[in-house]
C-alpha positions in Angstrom: -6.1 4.6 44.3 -9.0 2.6 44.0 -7.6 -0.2 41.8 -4.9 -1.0 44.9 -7.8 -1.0 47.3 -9.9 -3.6 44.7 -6.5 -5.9 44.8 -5.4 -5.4 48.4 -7.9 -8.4 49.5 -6.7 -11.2 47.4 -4.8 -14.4 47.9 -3.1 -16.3 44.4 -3.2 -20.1 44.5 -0.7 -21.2 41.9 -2.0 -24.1 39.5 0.6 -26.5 39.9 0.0 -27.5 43.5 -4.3 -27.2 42.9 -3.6 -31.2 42.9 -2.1 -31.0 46.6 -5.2 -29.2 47.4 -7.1 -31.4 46.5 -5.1 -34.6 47.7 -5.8 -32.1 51.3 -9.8 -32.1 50.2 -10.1 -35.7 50.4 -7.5 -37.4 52.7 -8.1 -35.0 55.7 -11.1 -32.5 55.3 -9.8 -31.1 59.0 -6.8 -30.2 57.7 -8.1 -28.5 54.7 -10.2 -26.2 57.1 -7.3 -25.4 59.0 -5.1 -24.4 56.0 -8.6 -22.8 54.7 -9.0 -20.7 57.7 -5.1 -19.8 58.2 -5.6 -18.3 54.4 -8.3 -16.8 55.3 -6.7 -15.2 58.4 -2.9 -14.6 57.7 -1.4 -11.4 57.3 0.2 -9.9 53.9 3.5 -12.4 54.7 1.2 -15.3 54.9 1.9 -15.9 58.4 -0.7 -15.9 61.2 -0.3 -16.3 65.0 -2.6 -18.4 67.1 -3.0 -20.6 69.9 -5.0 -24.2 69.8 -7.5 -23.0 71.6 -8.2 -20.5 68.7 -8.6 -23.5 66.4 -10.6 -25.4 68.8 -13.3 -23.0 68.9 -13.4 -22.5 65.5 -13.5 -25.6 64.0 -14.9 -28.1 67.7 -12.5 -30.3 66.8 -10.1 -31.5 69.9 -6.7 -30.6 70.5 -5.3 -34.1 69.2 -7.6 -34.5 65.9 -5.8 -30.7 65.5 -2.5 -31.5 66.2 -2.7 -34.7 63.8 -3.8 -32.4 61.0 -1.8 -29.7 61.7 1.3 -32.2 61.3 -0.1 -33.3 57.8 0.2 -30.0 56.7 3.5 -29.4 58.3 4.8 -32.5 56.5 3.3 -31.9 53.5 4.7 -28.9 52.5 1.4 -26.5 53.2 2.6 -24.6 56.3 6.0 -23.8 58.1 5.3 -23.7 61.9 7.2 -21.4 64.3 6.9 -20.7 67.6 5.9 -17.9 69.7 5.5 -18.5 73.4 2.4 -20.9 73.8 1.3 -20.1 70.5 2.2 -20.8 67.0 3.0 -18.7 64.1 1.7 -20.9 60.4 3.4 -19.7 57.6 1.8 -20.9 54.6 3.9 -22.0 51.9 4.1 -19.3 49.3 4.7 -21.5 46.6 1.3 -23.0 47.1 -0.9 -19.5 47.6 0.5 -16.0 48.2 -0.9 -12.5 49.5 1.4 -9.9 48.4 3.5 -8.7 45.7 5.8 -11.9 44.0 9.1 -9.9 45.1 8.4 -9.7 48.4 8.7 -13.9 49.1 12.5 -13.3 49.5 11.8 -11.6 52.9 10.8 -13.1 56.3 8.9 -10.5 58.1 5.8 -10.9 59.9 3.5 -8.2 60.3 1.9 -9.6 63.4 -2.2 -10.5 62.4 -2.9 -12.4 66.1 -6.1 -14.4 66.8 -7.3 -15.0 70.5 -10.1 -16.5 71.6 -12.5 -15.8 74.7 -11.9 -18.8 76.5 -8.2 -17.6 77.0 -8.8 -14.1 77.5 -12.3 -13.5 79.9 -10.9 -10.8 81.6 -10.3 -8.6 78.7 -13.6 -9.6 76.9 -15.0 -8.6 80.3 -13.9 -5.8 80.5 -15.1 -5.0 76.8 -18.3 -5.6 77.9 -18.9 -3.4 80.5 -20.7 0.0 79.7 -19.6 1.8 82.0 -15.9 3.1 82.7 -14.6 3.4 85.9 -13.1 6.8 86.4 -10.1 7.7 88.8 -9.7 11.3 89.6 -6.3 12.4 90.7 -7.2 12.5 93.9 -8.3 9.1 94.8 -4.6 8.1 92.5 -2.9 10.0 95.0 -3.9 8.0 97.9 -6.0 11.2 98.8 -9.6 11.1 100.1 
C-alpha cells in the first residue's frame, strides 16, 4: 500500500521530446509556464479545465500574450485544447509527459480537476469567508412567523 501512495504523485517526461522542451524554454518562457503549470495541475488523464482568467492570475500576463502562447503550444504538439463552455479543457500530449499507467493513453476520459479563480467567483469565496452560518428553522422556510 504504501509503494502506490509513493508513485501516485508523479508525472513521466519521455526523453525523446526533452529537446521540444527545451526549444519551449527558450523561444517562449510564457508558454513554458503555462505547459509547467497545466503539468502541474492536470488530473491522472492529463487534462485540466480552466478559464483565462485562471491563467491570468497566476502567471499576470494578459489575455493576448496568453492566447499567443497558448497557440504555440497548441500548434506545437504540447496540448490538445477542448472546449467546455467559457472555459477550456488542456490536454497535454501524452507522448511528451504522462500521469498514469502507459495502458491507459488509449482512453479519453477526464476525471474533471477544475481551477477557478476569485475574480470569477466572489460570491462563493464570500461566502467561504463568513464565520458565521445563517440558520433557517422550519418555520421561517414555511413562510411561518
Amino acid at each position: 500500500m504504501e509503494a502506490q501512495k509513493k508513485n501516485s504523485n508523479f508525472i513521466q517526461l519521455y526523453r525523446e521530446h526533452i529537446t521540444e522542451i527545451r526549444w519551449l524554454t527558450k523561444n517562449n518562457p510564457v508558454a513554458l509556464d503555462i505547459f509547467l503549470f497545466i503539468l502541474e495541475h492536470m488530473d491522472y488523464k492529463n487534462s485540466l479545465a480552466c478559464s483565462y482568467s485562471v491563467l491570468e492570475d497566476y502567471t499576470g500576463k494578459s489575455r493576448s500574450t496568453l492566447s499567443r502562447s497558448i497557440k504555440i503550444l497548441k500548434e506545437n504538439g504540447f496540448v490538445s485544447i477542448f472546449k467546455m463552455g467559457t472555459c477550456n479543457v488542456y490536454t497535454i500530449n501524452p507522448e511528451i509527459a504522462w500521469s498514469s499507467w502507459d495502458n491507459q493513453k488509449q482512453y479519453a476520459k477526464f476525471d474533471g480537476v477544475m481551477l477557478i479563480s476569485k475574480k470569477e467567483n466572489k460570491d462563493y469565496f464570500q461566502m467561504q469567508n463568513k464565520k458565521n452560518i445563517k440558520v433557517i428553522s422550519n418555520d421561517n422556510r414555511n413562510g411561518d412567523k
